[in-house]
ZATORNU-46103 format. One line per field, with one value per residue (C-alpha): x, y, z; residue in one letter; residue number from 1. Coordinates in Angstrom, 1 decimal. Example, Ala and Ser with C-alpha at 12.3 -4.5 7.8 and 13.67 -1.06 7.14 Angstrom:
REM residues 2
px	[12.3:13.7]
py	[-4.5:-1.1]
pz	[7.8:7.1]
type	[a:s]
seq	[1:2]
END
This chain:
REM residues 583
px	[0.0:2.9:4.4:0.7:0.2:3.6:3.0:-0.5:0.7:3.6:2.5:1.1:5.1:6.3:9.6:11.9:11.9:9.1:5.4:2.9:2.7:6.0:6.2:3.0:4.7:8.3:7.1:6.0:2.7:3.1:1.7:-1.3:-0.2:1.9:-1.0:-2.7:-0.2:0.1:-3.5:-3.9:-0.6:-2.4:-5.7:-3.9:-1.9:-5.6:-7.3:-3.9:-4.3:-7.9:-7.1:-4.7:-6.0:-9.4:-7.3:-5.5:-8.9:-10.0:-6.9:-7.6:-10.5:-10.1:-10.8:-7.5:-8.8:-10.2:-6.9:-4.8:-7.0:-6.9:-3.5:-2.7:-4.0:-2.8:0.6:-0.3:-1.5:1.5:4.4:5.2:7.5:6.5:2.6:3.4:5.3:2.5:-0.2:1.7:2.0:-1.6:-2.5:0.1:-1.7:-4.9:-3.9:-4.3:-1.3:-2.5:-3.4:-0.1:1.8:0.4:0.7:4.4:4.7:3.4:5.8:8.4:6.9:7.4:10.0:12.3:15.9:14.1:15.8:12.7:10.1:11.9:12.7:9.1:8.1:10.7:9.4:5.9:6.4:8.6:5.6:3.3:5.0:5.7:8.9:9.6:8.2:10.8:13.9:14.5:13.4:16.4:18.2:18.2:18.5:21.7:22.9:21.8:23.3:27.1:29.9:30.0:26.8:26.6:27.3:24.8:22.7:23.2:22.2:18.9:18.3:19.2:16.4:13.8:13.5:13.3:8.9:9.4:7.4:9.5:13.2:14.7:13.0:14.3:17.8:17.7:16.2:19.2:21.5:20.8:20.0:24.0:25.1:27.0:28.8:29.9:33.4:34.5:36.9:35.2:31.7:31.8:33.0:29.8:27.5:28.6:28.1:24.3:23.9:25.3:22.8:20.3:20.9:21.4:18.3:16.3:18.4:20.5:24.2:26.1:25.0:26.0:29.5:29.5:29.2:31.8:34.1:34.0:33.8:37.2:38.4:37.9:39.0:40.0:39.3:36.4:34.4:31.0:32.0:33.6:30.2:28.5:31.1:30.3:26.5:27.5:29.5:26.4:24.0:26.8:29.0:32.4:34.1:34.0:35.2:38.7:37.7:36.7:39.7:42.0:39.8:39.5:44.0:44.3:41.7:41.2:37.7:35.8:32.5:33.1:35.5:32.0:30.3:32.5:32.4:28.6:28.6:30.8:28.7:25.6:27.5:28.5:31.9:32.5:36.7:36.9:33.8:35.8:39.0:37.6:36.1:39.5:40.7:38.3:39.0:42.3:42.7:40.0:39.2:36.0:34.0:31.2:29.3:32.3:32.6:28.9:29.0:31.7:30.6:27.3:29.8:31.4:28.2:27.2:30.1:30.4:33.0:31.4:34.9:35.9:32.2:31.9:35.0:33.7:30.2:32.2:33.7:30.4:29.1:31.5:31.2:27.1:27.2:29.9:27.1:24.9:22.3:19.0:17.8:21.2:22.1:18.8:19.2:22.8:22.1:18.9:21.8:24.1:21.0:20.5:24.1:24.2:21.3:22.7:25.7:23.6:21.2:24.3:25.5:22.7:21.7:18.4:17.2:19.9:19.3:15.4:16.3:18.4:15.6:13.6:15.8:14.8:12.6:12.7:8.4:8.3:10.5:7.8:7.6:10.9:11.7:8.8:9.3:13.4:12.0:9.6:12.2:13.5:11.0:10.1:14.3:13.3:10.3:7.7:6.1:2.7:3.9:6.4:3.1:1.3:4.3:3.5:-0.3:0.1:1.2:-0.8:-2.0:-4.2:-4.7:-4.9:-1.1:0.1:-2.3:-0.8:2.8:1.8:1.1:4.1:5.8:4.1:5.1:8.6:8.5:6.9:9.5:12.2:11.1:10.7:7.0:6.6:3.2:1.6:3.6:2.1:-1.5:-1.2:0.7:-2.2:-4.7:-2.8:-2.5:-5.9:-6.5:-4.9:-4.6:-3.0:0.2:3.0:5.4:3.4:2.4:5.8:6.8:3.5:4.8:8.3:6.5:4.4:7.5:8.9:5.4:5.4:2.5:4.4:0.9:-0.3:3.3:3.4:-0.2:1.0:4.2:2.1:-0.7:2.4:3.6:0.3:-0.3:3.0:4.7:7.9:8.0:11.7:11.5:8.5:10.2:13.3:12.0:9.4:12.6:14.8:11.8:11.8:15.6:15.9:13.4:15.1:11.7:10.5:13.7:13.1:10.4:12.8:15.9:13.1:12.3:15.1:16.5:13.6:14.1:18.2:16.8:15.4:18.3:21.2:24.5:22.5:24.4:21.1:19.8:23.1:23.2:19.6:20.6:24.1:21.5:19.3:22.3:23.7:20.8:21.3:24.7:25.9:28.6:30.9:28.3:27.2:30.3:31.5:28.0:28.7:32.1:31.1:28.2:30.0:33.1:29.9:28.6:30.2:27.0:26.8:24.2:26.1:28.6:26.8:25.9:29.6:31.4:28.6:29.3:33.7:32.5:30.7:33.6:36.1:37.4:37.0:39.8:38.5:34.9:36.1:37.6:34.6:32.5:34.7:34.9:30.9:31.2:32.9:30.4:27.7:27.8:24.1:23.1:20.5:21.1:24.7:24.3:22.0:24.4:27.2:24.4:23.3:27.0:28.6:31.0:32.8:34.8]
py	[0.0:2.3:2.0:2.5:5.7:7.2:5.9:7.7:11.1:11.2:14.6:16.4:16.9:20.7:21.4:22.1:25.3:26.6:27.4:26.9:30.5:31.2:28.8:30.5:33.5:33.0:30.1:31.2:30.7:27.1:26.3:25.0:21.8:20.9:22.0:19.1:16.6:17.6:17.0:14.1:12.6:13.2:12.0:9.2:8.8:9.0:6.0:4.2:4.8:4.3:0.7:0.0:0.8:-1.1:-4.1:-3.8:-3.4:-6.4:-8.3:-7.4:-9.0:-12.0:-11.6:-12.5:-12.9:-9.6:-8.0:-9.7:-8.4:-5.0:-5.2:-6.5:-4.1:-1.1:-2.9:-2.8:0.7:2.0:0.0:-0.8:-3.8:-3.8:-3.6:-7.2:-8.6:-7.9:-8.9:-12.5:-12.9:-12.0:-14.9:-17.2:-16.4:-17.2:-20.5:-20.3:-21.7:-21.3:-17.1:-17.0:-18.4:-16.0:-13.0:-13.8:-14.5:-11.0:-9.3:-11.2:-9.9:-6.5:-6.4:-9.4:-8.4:-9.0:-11.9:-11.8:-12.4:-15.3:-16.3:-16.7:-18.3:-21.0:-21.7:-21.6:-24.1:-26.1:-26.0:-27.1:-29.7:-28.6:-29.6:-30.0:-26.4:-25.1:-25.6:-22.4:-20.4:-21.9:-21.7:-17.8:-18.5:-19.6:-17.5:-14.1:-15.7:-13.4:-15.8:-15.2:-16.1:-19.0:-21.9:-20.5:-20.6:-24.2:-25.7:-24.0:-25.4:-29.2:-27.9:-26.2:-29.7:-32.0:-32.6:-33.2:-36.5:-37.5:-37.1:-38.6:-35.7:-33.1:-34.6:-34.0:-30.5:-29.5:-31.2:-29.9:-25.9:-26.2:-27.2:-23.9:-24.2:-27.9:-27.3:-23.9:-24.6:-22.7:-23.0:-26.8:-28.5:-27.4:-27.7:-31.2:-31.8:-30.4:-32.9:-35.1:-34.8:-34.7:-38.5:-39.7:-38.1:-40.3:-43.3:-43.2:-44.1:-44.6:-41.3:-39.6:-41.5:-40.3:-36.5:-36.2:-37.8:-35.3:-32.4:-34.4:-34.1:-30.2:-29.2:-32.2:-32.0:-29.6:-29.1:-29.7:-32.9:-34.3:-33.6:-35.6:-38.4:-38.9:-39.3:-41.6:-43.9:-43.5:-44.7:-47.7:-46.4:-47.2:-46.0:-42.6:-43.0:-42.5:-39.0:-38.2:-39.8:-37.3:-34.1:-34.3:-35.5:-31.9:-29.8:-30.3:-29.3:-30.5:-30.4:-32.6:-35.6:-35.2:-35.9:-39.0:-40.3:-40.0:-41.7:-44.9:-44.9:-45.7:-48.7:-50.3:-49.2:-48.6:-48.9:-46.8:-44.0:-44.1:-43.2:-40.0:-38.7:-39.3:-37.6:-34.7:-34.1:-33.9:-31.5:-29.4:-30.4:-27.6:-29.2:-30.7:-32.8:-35.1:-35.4:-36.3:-39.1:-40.8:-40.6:-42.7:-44.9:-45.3:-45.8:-48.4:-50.4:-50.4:-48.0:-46.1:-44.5:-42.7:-42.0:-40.4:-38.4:-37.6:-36.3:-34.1:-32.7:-32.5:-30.9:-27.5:-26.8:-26.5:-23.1:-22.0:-23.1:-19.6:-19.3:-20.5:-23.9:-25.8:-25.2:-25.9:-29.2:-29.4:-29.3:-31.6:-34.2:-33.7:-34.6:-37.9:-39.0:-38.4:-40.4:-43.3:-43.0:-43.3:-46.5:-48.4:-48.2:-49.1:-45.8:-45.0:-42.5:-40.5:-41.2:-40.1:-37.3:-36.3:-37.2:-34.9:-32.3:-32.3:-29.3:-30.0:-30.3:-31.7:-34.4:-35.4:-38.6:-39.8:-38.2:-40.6:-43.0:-43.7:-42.7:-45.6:-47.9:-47.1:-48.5:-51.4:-52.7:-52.2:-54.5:-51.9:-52.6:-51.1:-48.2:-48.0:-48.2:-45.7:-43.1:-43.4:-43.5:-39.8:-38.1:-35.8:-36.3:-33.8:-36.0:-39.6:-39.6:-38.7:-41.4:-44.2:-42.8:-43.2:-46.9:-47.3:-46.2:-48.4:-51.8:-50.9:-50.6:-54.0:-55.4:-53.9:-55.6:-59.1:-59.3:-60.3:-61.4:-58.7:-56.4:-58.1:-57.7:-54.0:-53.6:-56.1:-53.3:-50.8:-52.7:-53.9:-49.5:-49.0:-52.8:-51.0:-49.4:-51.5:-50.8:-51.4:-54.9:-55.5:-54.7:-56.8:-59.5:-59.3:-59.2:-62.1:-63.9:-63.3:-63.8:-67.4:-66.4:-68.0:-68.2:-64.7:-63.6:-65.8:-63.9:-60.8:-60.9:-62.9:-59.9:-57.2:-59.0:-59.5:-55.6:-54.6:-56.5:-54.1:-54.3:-56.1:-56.4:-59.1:-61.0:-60.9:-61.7:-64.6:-66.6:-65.4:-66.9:-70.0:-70.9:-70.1:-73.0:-75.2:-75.3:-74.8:-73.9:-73.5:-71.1:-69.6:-69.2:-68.1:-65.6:-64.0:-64.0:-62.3:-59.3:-59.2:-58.6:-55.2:-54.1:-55.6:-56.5:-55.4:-56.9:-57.9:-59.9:-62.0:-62.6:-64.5:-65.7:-67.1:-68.8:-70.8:-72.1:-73.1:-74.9:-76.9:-78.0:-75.7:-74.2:-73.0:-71.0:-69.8:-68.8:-66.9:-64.9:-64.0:-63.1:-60.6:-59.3:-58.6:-56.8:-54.8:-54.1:-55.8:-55.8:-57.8:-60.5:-60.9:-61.5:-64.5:-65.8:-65.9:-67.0:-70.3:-71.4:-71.1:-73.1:-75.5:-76.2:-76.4:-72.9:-71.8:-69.4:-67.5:-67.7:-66.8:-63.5:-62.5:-63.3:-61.0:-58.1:-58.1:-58.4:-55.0:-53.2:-54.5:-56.7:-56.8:-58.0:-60.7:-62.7:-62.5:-63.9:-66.7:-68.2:-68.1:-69.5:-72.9:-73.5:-73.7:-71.0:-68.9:-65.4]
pz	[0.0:0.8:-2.3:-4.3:-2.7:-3.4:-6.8:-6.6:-5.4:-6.9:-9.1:-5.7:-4.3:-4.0:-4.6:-1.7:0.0:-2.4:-1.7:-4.6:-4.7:-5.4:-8.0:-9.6:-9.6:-10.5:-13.1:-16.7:-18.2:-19.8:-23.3:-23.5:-25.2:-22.2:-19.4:-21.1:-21.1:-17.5:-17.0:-18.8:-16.8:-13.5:-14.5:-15.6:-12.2:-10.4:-11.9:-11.4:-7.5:-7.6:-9.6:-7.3:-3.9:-5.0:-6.1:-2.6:-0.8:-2.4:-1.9:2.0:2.0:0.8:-3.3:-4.7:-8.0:-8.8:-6.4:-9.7:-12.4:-10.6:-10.5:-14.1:-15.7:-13.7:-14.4:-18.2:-18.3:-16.5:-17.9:-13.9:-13.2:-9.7:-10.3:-13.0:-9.9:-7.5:-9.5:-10.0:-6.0:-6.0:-8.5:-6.1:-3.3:-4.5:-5.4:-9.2:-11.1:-14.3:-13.3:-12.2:-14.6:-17.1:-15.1:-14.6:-18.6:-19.2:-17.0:-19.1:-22.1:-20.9:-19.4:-21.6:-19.2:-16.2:-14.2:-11.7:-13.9:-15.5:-12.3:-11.9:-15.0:-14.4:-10.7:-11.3:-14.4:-12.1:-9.5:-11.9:-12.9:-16.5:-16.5:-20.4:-20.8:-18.2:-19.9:-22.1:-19.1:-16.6:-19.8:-19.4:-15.5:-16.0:-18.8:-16.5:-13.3:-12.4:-12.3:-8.6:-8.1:-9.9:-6.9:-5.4:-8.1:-9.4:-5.7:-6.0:-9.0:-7.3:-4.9:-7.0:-9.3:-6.1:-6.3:-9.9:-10.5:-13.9:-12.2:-15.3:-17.6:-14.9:-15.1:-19.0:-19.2:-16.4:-18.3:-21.6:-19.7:-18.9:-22.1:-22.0:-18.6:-19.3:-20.4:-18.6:-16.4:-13.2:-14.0:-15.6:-12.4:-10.0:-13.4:-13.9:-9.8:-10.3:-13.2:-11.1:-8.3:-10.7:-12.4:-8.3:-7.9:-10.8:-9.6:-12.9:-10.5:-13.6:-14.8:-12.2:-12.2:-15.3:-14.5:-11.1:-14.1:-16.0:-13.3:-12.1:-15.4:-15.4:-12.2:-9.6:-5.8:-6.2:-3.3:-4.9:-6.7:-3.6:-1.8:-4.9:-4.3:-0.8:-1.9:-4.4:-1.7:0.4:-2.7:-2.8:-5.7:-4.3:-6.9:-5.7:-2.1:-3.9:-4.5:-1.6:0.3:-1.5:-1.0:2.8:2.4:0.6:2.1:6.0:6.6:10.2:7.6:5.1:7.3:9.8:6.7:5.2:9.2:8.9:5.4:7.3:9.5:7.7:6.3:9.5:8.8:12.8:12.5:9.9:11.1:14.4:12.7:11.1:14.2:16.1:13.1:14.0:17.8:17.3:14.2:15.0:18.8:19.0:16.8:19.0:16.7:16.3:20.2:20.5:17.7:19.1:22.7:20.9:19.3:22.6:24.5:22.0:22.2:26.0:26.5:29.2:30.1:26.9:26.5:29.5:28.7:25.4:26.3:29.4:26.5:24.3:27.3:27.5:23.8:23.8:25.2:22.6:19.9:18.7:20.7:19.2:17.5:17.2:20.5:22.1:19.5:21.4:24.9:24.3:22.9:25.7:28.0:25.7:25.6:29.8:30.0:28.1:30.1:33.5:31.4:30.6:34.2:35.9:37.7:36.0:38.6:37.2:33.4:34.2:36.0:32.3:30.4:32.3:31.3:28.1:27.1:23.3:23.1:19.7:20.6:23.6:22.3:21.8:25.4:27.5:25.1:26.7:30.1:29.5:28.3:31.6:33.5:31.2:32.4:36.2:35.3:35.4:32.6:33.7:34.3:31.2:28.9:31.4:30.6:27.0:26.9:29.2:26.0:24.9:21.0:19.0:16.1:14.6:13.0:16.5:18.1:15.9:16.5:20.2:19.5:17.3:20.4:22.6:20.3:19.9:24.1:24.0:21.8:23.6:26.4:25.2:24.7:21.5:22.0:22.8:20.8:17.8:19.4:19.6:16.0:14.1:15.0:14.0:10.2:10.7:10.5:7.5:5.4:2.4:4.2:3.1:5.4:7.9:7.3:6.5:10.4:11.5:9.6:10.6:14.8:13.8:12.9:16.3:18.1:16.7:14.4:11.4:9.3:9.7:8.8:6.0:4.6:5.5:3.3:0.4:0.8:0.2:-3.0:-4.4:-4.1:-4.2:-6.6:-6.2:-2.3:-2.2:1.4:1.6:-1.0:0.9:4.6:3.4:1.6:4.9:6.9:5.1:4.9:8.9:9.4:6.4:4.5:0.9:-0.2:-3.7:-2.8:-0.8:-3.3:-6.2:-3.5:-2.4:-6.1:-7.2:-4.6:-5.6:-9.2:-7.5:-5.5:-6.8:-4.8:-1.8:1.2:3.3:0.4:-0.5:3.1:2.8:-0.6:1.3:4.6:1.6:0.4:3.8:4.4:1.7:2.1:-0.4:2.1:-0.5:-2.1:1.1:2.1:-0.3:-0.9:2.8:2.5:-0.3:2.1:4.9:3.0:1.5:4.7:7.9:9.7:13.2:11.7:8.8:10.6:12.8:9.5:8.3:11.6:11.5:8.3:8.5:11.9:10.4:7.4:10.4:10.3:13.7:14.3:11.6:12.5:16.1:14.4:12.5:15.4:18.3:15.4:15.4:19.1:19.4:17.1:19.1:22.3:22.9:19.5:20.0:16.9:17.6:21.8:19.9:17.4:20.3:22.7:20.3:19.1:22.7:21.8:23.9:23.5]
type	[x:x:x:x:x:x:x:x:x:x:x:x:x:x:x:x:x:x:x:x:x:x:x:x:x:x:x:x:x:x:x:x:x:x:x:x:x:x:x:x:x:x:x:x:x:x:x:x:x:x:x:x:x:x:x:x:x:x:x:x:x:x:x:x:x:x:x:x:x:x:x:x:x:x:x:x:x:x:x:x:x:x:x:x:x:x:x:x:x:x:x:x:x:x:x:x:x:x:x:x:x:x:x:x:x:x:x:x:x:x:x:x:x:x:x:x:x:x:x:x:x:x:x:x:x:x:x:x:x:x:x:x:x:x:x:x:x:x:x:x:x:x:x:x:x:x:x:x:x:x:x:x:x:x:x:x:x:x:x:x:x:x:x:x:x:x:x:x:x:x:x:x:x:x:x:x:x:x:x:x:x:x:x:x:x:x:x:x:x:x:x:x:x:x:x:x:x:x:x:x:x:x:x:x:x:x:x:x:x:x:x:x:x:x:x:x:x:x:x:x:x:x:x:x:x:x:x:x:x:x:x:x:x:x:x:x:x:x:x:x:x:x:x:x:x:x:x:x:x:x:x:x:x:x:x:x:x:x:x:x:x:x:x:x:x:x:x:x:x:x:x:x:x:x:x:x:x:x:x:x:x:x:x:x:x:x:x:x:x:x:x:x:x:x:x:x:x:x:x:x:x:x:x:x:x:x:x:x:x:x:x:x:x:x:x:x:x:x:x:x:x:x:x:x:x:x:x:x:x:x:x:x:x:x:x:x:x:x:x:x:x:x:x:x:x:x:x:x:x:x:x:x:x:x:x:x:x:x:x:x:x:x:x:x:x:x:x:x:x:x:x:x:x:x:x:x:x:x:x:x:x:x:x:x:x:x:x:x:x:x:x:x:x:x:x:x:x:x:x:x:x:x:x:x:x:x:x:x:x:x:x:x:x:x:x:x:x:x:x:x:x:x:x:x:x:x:x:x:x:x:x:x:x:x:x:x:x:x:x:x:x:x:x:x:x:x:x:x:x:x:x:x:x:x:x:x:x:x:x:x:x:x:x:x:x:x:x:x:x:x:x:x:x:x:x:x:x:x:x:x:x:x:x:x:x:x:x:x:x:x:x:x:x:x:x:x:x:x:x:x:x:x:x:x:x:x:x:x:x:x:x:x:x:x:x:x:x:x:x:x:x:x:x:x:x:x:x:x:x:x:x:x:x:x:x:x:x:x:x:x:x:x:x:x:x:x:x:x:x:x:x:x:x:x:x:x:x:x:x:x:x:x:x:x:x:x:x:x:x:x:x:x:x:x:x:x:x:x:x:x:x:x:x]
seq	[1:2:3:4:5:6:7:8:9:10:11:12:13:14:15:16:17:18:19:20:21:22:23:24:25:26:27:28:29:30:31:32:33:34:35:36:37:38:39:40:41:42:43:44:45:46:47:48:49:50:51:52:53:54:55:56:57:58:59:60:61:62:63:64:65:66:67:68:69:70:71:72:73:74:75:76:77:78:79:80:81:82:83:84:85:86:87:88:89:90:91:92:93:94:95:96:97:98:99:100:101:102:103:104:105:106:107:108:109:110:111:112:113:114:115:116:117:118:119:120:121:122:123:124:125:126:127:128:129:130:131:132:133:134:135:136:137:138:139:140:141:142:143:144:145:146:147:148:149:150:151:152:153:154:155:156:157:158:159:160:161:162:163:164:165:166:167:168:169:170:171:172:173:174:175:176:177:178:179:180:181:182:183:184:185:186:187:188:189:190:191:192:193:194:195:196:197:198:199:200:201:202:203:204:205:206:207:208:209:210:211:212:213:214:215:216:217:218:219:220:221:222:223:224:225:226:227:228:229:230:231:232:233:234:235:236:237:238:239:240:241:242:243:244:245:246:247:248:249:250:251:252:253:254:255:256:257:258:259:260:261:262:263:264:265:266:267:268:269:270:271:272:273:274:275:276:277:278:279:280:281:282:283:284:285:286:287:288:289:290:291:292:293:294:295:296:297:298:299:300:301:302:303:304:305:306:307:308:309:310:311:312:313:314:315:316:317:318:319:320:321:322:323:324:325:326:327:328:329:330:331:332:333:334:335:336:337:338:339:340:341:342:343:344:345:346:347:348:349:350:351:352:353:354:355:356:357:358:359:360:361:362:363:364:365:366:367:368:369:370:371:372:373:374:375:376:377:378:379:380:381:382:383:384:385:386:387:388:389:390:391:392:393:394:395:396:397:398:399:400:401:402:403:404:405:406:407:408:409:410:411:412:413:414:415:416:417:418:419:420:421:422:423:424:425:426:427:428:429:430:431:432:433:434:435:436:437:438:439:440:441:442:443:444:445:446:447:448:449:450:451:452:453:454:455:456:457:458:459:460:461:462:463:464:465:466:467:468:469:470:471:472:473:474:475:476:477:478:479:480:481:482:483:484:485:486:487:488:489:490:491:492:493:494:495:496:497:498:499:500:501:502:503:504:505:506:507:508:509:510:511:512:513:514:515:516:517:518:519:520:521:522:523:524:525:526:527:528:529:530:531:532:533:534:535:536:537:538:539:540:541:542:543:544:545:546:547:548:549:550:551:552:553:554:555:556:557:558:559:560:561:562:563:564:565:566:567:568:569:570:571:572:573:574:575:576:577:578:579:580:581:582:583]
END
């Protein structure tokens, strides 16, 4: 509104230091032709403010779609950039797409240098899923973008495709809207990252190989392409972890080694995740997020000394943090990791009395949810589930996360029965939710319900002929209890055609053949699982069968390196337990 009435009364300002007599009298007599030009000028600049502060008015009260119209055509009458812009926010905010996107075209129209309104046209295209149609307009994007600017620009373009439903189509127009960047050596390294992101992002892997090769090729060690590398290594492209290897040797950055360590992690690569947050203590020792993971590493491993001296240190970095979100995030961590500390001791007074700390309100859940847990291991059972049920929830979605909560507290505490109970009505709520039938299922299983798992995982293929998982955990289910094997190999074959090379799957693939007797097989699926992903279960799987061929130093390895990952692993305690086998 400010800027319509200055736009509006823009002919009614005096001069400064003169009166409007003074200019009558010192001014001369203007010609007639240019008293009406002035006249028609203000008339002019009158039924512009009038259309404006009506279109305004409307847009105040709630008619968005006459506000636009308004404004359009005062924009077209006056040749105002700002009145084109404001009439396309108008059409935004009343929800009409198609409004908007023409509004924004005209402003291009009349205004073709405008960076804006392209800007605009290309998002609202983008938003409407018109992603064909979008690629001359990021085109110019690109080609207007300042060389400085352009990092900056190229990452918003990673983000402004994201919700496109054809990611391979939004791949291609990027690709082909940075034809032009590809080989300059300072732009073609970060354009061939964002192509790069792009193919990961419509699950082409080779693709995206493809394009931190050639950024390599440009410019090696780049920032941007190392960050795509690390992706790649996460999406289970090793080739890549090479590159990012000899970035983080050349250029020491806390971010990105926190990043790699995070990356190991997520494989079950603890050796390795551990040595890159040692790495990070001691080259940049005030960087608190690499204290807090390895305290949790710590903590998981049993190491409650060097936890305890890691979260101390945790601890006096929080209030160097800025004040705000990520230290509130902080100190509500640092509460967590004490609590652990306090669980794994056995002094849960204390570890509540942490988790009480906790002021974090969306995270309510989670909180009671480990203060139930709590209980549950002192044998309060009643009053773990009591905890939980207190929770306040204001709709449905929060009401089943309650009860999700409630089963994995059930679970935890070696109930499978009736933690199968309370997740069948849960599926019984929503019978199309693949997921979760998959995890009533996979409870059944443990509930000794082996026919209602069995339907359950057939009722997921039939409707979801894609869902790996049920394919893989009804052959799993079979081999365990050396039945229907054929069913079982067709099975787990069937999901490896999905997700190929993934470790889980060769592991059941490795336990069909097992059963049978085929203990080379078996053990060299295994072998090629757990260099993949040294996982603790793969690991129980391996260390059985080198026992069962006679190899039992080497399954006594295997099985004392998934020990240190992970002491408390059930399946791991079990295959130790049945073979008489002790560390």
């Amino acid at each position: 509104m400010a800027a319509a009435l200055a736009l509006g009364s823009a002919t009614s300002w005096a001069l400064p230091g003169k009166t409007a007599a003074t200019i009558e009298t010192e001014a001369p007599e203007p010609p007639s032709s240019v008293v009406d030009a002035e006249e028609e000028r203000a008339a002019l600049n009158a039924e512009l403010f009038y259309e404006i502060l009506v279109g305004e008015l409307a847009a105040s009260e709630g008619a968005l779609g006459d506000a636009q119209a308004m404004m359009m055509e005062a924009a077209r009458t006056s040749g105002s950039e700002q009145l084109y812009r404001r009439g396309t926010e108008l059409a935004l905010q009343s929800r009409s797409g198609e409004r908007a996107l023409a509004n924004a075209r005209a402003w291009l129209e009349a205004f073709p240098e405008s960076r804006d309104a392209n800007r605009y046209v290309l998002q609202i295209l983008v938003a409407l899923n018109r992603i064909a149609d979008s690629a001359s307009y990021l085109k110019r994007e690109i080609a207007l973008t300042p060389s400085p600017s352009k990092p900056a620009t190229f990452l918003a373009i990673t983000q402004l495709y994201n919700n496109a439903s054809d990611k391979p189509l939004a791949a291609d127009v990027v690709e082909q809207a940075m034809a032009d960047q590809l080989n300059d050596t300072s732009s073609g390294p970060l354009a061939w990252a964002t192509i790069g992101h792009m193919r990961l992002g419509a699950g082409q892997k080779a693709a995206a190989l493809q394009a931190v090769q050639k950024a390599q090729a440009l410019a090696p060690d780049t920032g941007a392409v190392a960050l795509l590398s690390m992706e790649l290594l996460e999406a289970g492209v090793p080739d890549t972890e090479a590159i990012v290897k000899r970035y983080l040797d050349k250029n020491p950055s806390a971010q990105m080694r926190m990043a790699y360590a995070r990356v190991l992690l997520s494989q079950q690569r603890m050796p390795e995740a551990r040595q890159q947050l040692l790495v990070i203590t001691v080259d940049f020792p005030d960087f608190p997020d690499a204290w807090a993971t390895l305290a949790a590493m710590q903590l998981q491993t049993n190491e409650t000394g060097p936890a305890q001296a890691s979260i101390e240190r945790f601890g006096r970095l929080v209030p160097q943090i800025p004040a705000g979100v990520a230290r509130s995030a902080a100190q509500s961590q640092y509460y967590l990791l004490q609590a652990q500390l306090a669980e794994k001791q056995g002094r849960y007074a204390d570890a509540d009395a942490m988790l009480r700390r906790i002021e974090d309100a969306p995270n309510l859940l989670s909180v009671q949810a480990r203060r139930a847990s709590l209980l549950a291991r002192q044998g309060k059972l009643k009053e773990a589930r009591a905890l939980i049920e207190a929770v306040p929830a204001s709709g449905p979605s929060q009401q089943r996360l309650k009860r999700l909560a409630e089963v994995q507290l059930l679970r935890d505490a070696d109930q499978p029965a009736q933690a199968y109970a309370l997740q069948a009505e849960l599926q019984k709520q929503d019978p199309e939710d693949a997921e979760l039938a998959y995890d009533t299922a996979l409870l059944a299983e443990r509930a000794g319900k082996l026919e209602d798992m069995e339907r359950l995982l057939r009722g997921i293929i039939e409707r979801k002929p894609d869902f790996q998982h049920a394919y893989n955990a009804l052959g799993y289910s079979f081999a365990e209890r050396g039945i229907h094997l054929d069913e079982a190999e067709q099975l787990v074959r069937k999901a490896l055609e999905m997700a190929p090379g993934d470790p889980f799957i060769t592991d059941s693939l490795a336990w069909v053949k097992f059963r049978r007797g085929e203990l080379d097989q078996a053990l060299k699926l295994l072998e090629t699982a757990y260099a993949a992903r040294p996982d603790v279960e793969i690991a129980a799987h391996l260390g059985e069968v080198l026992w069962t061929m006679g190899q039992r130093e080497r399954a006594q390895e295997i099985w004392r390196q998934a020990q240190s990952l992970n002491p408390d692993n059930s399946m791991l305690r079990e295959t130790l337990r049945r073979l008489g086998v002790s560390l």
